[in-house]
MDAnalysis code that builds the backbone (N, CA, C; Angstrom):
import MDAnalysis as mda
import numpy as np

u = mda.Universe.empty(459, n_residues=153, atom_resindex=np.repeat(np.arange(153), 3), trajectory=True)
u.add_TopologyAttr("name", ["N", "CA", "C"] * 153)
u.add_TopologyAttr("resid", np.arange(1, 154))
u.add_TopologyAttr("resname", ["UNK", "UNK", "UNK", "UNK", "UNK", "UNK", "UNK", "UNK", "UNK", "UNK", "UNK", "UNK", "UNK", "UNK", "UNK", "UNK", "UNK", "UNK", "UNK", "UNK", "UNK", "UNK", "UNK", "UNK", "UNK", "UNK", "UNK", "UNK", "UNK", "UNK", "UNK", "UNK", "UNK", "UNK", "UNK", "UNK", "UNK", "UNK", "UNK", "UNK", "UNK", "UNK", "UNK", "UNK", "UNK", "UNK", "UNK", "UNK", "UNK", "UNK", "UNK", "UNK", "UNK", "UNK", "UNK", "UNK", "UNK", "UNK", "UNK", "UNK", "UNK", "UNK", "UNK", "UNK", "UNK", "UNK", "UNK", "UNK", "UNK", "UNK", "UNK", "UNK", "UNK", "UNK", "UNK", "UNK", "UNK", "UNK", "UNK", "UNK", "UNK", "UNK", "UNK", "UNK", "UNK", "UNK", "UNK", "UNK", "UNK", "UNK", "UNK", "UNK", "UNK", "UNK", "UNK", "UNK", "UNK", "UNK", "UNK", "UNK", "UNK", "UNK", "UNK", "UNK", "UNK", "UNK", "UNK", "UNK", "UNK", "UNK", "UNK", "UNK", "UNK", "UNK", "UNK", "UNK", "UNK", "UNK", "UNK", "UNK", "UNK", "UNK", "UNK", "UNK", "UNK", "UNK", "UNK", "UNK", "UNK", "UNK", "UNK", "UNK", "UNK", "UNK", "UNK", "UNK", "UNK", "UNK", "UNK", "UNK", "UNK", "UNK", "UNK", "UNK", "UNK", "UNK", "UNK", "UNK", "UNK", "UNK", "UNK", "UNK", "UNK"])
u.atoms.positions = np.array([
    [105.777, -61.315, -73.810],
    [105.937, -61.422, -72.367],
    [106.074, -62.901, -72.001],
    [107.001, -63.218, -71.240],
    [107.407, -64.742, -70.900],
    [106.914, -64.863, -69.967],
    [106.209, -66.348, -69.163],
    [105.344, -66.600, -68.681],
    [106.022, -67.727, -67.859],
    [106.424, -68.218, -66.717],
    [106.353, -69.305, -65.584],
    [105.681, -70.061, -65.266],
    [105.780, -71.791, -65.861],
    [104.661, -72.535, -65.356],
    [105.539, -73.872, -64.896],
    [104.744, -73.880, -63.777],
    [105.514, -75.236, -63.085],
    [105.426, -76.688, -63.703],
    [106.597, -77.317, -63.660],
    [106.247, -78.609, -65.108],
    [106.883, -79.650, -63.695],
    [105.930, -80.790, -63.689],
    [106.296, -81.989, -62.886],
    [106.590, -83.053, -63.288],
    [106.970, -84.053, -62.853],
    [107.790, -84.628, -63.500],
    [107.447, -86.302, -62.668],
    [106.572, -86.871, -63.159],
    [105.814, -87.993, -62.535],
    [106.326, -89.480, -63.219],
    [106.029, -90.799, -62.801],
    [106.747, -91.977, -62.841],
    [105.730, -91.851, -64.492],
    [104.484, -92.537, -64.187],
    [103.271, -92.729, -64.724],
    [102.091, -92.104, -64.515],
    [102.049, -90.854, -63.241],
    [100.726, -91.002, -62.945],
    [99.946, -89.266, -63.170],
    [100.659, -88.695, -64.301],
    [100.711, -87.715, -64.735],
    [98.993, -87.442, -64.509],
    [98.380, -87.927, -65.273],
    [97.279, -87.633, -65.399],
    [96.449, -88.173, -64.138],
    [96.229, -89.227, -63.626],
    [95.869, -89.472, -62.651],
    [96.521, -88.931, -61.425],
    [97.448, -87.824, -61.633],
    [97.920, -86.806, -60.132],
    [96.790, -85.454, -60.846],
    [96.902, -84.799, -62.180],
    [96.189, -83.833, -62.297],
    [94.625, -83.988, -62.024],
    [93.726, -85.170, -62.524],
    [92.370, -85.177, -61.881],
    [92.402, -85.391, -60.681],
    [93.431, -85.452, -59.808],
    [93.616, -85.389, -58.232],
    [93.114, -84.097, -57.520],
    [94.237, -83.599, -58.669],
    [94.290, -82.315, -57.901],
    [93.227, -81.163, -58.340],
    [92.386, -81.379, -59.364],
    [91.536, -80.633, -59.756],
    [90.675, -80.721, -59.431],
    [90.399, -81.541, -58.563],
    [88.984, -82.154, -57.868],
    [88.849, -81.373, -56.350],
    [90.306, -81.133, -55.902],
    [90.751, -80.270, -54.747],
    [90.553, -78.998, -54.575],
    [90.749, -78.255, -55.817],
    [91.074, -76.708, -56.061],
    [89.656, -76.054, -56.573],
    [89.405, -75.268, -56.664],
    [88.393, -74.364, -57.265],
    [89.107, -74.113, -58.390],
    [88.415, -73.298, -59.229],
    [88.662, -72.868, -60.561],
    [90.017, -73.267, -61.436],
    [89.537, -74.758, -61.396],
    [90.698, -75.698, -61.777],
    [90.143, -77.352, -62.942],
    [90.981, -76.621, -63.482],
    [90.368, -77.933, -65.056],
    [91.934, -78.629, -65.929],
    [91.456, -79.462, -66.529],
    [92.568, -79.895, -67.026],
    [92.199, -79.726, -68.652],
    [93.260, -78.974, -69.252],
    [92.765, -78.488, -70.598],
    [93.624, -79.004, -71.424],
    [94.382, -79.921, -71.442],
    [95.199, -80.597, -72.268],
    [96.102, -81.552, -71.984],
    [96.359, -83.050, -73.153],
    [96.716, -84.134, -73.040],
    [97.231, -83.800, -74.610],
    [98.510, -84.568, -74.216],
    [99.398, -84.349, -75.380],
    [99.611, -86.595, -75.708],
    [99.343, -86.884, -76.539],
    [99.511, -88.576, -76.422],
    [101.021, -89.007, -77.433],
    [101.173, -89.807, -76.634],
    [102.733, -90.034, -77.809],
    [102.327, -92.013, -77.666],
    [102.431, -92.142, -79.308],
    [102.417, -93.937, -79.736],
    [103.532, -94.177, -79.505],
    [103.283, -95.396, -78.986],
    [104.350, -96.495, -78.578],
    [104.980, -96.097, -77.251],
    [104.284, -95.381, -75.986],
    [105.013, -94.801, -75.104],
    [104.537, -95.645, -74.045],
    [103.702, -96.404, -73.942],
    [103.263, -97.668, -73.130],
    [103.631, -98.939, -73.487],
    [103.697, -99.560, -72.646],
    [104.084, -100.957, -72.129],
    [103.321, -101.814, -73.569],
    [101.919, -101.336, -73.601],
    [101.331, -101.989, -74.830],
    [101.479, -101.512, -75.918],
    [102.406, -100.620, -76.308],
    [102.516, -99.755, -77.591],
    [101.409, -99.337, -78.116],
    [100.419, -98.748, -77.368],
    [99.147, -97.738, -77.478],
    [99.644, -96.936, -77.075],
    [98.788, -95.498, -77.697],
    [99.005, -94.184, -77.691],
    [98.658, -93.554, -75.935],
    [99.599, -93.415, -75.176],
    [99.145, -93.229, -73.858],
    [99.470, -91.458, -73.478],
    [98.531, -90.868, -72.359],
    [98.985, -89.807, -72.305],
    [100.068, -89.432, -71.709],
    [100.684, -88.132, -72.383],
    [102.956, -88.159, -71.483],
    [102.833, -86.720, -71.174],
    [101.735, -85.827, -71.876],
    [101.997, -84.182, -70.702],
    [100.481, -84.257, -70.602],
    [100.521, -83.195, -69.466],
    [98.968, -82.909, -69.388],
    [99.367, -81.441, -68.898],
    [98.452, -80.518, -69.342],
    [98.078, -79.286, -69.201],
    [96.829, -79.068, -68.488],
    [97.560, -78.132, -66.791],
    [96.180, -78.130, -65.962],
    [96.061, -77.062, -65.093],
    [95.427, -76.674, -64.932],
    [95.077, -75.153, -63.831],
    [94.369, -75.153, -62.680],
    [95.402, -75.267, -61.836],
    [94.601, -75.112, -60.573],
    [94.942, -73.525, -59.638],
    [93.582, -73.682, -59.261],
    [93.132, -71.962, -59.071],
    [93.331, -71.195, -59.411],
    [93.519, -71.145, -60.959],
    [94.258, -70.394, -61.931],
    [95.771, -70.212, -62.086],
    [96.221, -71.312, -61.467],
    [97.698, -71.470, -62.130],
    [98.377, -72.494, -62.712],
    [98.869, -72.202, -64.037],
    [99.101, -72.640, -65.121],
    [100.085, -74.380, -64.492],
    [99.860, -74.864, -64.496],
    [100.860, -76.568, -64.268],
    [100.821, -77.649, -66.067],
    [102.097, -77.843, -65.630],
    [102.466, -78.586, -66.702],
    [102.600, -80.468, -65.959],
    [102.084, -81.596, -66.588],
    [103.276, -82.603, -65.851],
    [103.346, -83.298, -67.263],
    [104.246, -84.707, -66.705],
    [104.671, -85.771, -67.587],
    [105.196, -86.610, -67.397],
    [104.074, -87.983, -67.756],
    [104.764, -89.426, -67.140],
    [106.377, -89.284, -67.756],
    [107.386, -89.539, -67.279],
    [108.548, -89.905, -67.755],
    [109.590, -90.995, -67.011],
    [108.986, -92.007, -66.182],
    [109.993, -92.719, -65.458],
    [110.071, -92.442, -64.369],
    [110.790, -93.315, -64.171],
    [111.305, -93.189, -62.318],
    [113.029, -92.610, -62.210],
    [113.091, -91.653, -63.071],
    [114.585, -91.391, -63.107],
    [114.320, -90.250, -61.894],
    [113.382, -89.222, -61.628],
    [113.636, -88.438, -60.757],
    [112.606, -88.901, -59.997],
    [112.826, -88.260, -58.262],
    [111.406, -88.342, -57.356],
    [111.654, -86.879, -57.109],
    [110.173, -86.488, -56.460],
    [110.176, -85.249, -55.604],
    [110.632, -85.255, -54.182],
    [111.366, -84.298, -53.712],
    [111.373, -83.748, -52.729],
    [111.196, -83.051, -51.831],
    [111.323, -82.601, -51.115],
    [111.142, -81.485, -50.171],
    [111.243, -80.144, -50.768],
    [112.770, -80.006, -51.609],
    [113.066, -78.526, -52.136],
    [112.356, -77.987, -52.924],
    [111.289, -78.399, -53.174],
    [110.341, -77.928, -54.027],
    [108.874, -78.252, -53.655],
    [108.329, -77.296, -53.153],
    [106.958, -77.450, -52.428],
    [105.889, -76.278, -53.213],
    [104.341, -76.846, -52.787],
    [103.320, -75.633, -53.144],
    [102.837, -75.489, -51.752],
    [103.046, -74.096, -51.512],
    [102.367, -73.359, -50.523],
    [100.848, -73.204, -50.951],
    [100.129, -73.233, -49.922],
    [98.230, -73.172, -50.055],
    [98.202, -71.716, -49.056],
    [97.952, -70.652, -49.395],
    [97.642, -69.757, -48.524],
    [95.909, -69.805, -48.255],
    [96.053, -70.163, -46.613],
    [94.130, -70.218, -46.425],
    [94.092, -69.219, -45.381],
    [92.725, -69.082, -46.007],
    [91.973, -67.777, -44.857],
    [91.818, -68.324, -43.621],
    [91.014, -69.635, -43.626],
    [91.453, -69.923, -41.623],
    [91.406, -71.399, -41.902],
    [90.618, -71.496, -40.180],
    [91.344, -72.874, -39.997],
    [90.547, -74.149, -40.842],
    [88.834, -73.826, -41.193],
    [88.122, -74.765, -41.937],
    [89.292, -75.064, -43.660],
    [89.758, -74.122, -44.082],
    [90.451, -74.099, -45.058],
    [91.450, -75.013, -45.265],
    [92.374, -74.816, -43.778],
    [93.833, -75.821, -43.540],
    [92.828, -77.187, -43.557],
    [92.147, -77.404, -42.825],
    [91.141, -78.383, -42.571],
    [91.208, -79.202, -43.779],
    [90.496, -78.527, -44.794],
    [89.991, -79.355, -45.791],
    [90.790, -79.631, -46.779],
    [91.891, -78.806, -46.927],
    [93.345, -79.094, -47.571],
    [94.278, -80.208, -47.289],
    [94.311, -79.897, -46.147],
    [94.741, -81.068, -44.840],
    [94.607, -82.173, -45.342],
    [93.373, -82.562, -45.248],
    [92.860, -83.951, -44.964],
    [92.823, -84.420, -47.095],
    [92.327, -83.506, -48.006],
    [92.176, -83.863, -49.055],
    [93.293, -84.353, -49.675],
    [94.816, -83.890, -49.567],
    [96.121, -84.141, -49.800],
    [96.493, -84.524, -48.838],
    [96.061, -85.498, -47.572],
    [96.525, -86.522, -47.278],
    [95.915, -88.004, -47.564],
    [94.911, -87.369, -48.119],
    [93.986, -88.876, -48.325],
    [95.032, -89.922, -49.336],
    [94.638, -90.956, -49.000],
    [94.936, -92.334, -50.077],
    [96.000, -92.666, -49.689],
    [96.861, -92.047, -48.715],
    [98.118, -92.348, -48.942],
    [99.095, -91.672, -48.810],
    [98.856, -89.981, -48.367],
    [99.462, -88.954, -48.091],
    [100.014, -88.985, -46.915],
    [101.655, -87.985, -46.508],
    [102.110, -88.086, -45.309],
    [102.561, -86.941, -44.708],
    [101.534, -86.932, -43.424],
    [101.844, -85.583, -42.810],
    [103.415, -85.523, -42.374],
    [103.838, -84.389, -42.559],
    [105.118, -84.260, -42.001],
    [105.096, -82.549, -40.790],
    [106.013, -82.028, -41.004],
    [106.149, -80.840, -39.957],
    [105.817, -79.577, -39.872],
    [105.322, -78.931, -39.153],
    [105.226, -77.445, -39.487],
    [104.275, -77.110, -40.741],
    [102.977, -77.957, -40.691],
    [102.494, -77.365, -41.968],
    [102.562, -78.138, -43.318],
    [103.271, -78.778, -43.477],
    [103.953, -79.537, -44.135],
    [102.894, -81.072, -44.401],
    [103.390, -81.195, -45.910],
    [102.849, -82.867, -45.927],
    [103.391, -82.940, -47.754],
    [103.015, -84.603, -48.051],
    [103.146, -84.947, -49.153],
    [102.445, -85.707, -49.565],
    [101.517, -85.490, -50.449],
    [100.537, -85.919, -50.728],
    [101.078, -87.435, -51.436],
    [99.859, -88.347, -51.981],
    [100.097, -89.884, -52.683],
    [100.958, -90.049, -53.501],
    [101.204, -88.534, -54.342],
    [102.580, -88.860, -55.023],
    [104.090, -88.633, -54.890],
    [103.904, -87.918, -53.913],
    [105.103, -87.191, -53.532],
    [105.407, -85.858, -53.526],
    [104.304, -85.290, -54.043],
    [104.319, -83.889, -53.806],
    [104.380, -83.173, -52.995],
    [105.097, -81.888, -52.091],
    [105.123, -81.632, -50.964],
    [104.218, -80.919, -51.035],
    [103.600, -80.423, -49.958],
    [103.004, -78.834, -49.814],
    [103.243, -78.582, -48.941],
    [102.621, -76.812, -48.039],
    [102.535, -76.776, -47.346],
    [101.280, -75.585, -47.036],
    [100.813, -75.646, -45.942],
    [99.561, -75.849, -45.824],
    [99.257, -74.452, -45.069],
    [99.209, -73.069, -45.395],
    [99.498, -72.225, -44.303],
    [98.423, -71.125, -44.381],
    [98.025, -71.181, -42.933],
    [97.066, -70.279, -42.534],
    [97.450, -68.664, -42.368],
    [96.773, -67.841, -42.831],
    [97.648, -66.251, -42.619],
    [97.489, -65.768, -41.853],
    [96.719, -66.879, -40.749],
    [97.321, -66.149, -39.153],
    [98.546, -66.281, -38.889],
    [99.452, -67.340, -39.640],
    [100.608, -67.820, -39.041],
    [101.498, -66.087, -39.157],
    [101.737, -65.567, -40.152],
    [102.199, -64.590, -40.505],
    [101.539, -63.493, -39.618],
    [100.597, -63.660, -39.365],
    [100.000, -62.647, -38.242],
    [100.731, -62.519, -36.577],
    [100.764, -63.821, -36.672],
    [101.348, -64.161, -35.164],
    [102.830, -64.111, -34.848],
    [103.275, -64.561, -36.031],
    [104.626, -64.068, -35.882],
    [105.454, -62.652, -35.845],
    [104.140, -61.935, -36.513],
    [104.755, -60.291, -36.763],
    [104.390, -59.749, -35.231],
    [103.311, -60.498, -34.039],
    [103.183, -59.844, -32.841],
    [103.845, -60.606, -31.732],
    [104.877, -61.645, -32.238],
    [105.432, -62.401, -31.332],
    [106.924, -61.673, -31.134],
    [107.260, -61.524, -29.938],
    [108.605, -61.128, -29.645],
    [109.229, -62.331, -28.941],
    [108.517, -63.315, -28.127],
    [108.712, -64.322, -27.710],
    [109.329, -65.206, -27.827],
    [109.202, -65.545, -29.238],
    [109.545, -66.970, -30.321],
    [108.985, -68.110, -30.109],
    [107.944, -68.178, -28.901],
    [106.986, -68.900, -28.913],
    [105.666, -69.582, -30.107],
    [105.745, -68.251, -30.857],
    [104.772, -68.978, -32.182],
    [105.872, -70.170, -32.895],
    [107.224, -69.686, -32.967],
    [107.769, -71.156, -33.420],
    [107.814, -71.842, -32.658],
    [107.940, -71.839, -31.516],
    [108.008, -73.399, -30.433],
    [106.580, -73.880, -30.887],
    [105.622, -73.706, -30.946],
    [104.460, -73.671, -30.847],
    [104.305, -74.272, -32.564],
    [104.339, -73.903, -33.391],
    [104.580, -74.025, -34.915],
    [105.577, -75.531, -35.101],
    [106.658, -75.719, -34.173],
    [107.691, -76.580, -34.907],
    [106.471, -77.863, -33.664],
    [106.242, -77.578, -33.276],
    [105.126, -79.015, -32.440],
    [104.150, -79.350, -33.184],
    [103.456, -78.697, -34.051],
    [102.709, -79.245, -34.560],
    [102.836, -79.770, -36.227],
    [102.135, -80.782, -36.570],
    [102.054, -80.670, -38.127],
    [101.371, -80.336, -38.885],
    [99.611, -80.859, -39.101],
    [99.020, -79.668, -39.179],
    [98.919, -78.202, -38.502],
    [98.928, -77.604, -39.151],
    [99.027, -76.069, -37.940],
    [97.422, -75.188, -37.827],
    [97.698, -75.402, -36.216],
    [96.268, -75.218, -35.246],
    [96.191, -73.518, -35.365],
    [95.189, -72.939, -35.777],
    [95.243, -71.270, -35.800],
    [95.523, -70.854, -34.615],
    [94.246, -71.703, -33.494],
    [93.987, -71.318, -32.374],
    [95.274, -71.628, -31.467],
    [95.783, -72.205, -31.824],
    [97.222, -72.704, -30.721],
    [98.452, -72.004, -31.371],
    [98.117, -71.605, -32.192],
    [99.666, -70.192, -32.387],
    [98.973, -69.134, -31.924],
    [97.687, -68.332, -32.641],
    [97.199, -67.621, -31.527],
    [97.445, -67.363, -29.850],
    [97.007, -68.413, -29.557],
    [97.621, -68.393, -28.058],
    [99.314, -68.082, -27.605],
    [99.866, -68.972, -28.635],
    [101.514, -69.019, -28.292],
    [101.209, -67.540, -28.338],
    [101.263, -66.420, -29.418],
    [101.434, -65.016, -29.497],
    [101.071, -63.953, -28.662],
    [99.988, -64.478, -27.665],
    [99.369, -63.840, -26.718],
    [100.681, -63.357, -25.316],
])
């Protein structure tokens, strides 16, 4: 049975993005460092993949250069139960250096996108005939439970 695991693709900071992010997530560890000699600046053995699981899903990365950056077209959705959740997601992947952007949306210190979504949002939209939960949704960047709530009312 073949298996899907997301592999990232970092300048240098492979490993110092995975103890980032494992510090964030629940049931999340980093279970492997693969080292390749002569792959640093000092020709010491430095680490180039790391193998890591956050909230039980399988991630791959690897310092390899600055030939690619991340973008937008490729994001991790956080599905949270409410708003303390967006809260603490929020603020943990914006710290150091992170940048909120739209609708939910941000990119954390390395460039990683996410996005940040409460399952009221999906709630509110299935009782909106209005289209007010998106007027309401495209205004904000973190997204307020209580203020799409309302839009849906």
């Amino acid at each position: 049975m073949s298996k899907i695991t997301p592999f990232l693709w970092f300048d240098t900071q492979a490993l110092e993005a995975a103890k980032f992010y494992t510090t964030i997530f629940q049931n999340s560890k980093i279970h492997g460092e693969e080292k390749f000699k002569n792959s640093g600046p000092d020709e010491k053995q430095t680490v180039q993949i790391i193998s890591f699981v956050l909230d039980g899903q399988e991630f791959q990365a690897m310092n390899a250069g600055p030939l690619f950056r991340f973008n937008e077209s490729v994001s991790w959705l956080v599905d949270c139960a409410d708003q303390s959740e967006v809260d603490y997601y929020w603020e943990k992947l914006t710290a150091d250096g992170g940048k909120e952007s739209q609708c939910g949306w941000l990119k954390d210190k390395y460039g990683v996108s996410w996005q940040i979504v409460p399952k009221a949002l999906g709630e509110c939209f299935a009782r909106d005939t209005s289209g007010n939960v998106m007027k309401a949704m495209l205004s904000m960047k973190k997204l307020i439970i209580s203020e799409l709530e309302a839009a849906c009312k």
